[in-house]
C-alpha positions as CSV (number, residue, x, y, z in Angstrom):
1,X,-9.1,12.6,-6.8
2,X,-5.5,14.0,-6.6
3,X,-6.2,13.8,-2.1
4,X,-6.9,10.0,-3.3
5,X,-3.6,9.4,-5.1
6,X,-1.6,11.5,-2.5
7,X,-3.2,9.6,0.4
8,X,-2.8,6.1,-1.4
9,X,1.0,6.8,-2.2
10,X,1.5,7.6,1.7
11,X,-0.2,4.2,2.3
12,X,2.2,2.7,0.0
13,X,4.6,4.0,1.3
14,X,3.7,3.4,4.7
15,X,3.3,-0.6,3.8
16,X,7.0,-0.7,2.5
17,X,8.4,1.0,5.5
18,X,6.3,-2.1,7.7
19,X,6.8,-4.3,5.3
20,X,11.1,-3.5,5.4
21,X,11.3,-3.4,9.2
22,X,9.8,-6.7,9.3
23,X,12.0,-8.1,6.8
24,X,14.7,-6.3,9.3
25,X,13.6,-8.4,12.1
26,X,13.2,-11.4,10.6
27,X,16.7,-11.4,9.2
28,X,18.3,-11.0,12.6
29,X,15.9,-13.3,14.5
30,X,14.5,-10.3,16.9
31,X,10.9,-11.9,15.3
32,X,8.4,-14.2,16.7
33,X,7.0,-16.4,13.6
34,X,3.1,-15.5,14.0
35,X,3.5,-12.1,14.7
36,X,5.8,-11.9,11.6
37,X,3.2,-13.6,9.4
38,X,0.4,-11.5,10.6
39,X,2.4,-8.2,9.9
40,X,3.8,-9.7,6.8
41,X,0.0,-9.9,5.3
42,X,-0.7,-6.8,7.0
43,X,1.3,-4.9,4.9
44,X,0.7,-7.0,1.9
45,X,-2.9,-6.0,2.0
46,X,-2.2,-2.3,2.9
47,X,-0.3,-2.2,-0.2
48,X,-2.9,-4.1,-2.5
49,X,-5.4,-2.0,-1.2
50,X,-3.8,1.3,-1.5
51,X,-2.7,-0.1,-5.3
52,X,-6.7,-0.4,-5.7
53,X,-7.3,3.5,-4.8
54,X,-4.5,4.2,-7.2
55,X,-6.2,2.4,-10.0
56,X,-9.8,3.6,-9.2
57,X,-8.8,7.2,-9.3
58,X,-7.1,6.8,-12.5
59,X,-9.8,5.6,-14.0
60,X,-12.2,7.9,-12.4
61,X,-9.6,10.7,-13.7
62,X,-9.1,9.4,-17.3
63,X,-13.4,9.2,-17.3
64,X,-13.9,12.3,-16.6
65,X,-11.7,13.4,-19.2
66,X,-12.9,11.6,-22.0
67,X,-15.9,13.3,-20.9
68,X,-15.0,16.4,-20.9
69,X,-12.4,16.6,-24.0
């Protein structure tokens, strides 16, 4: 469950790095409007969905504790 939290903070991480050089783009017009949309979700979703293994493992850890406390 720790490989789960390491991997999903990478993810995170990985969306804000997308999710920044998109905003980087957009701010100096170097974007094209769709393509800037579709990576804007992108990264939103890579981030909710990485959020969602975050919040699965914690539970799955603090379950197994209560059951073995």
């Amino acid at each position: 469950m720790i490989d789960a939290l390491n991997i999903a903070a990478t993810g995170l991480q990985s969306a804000e790095t997308r999710l920044e050089g998109t905003a980087h783009r957009t701010a100096f017009g170097r974007a094209e409007p769709v393509s800037t949309s579709v990576d804007l979700i992108t990264s939103i979703r890579d981030a909710e969905a990485n959020a969602n293994v975050v919040r699965t493992s914690d539970d799955m850890v603090g379950t197994l504790l209560d059951l073995f406390a």
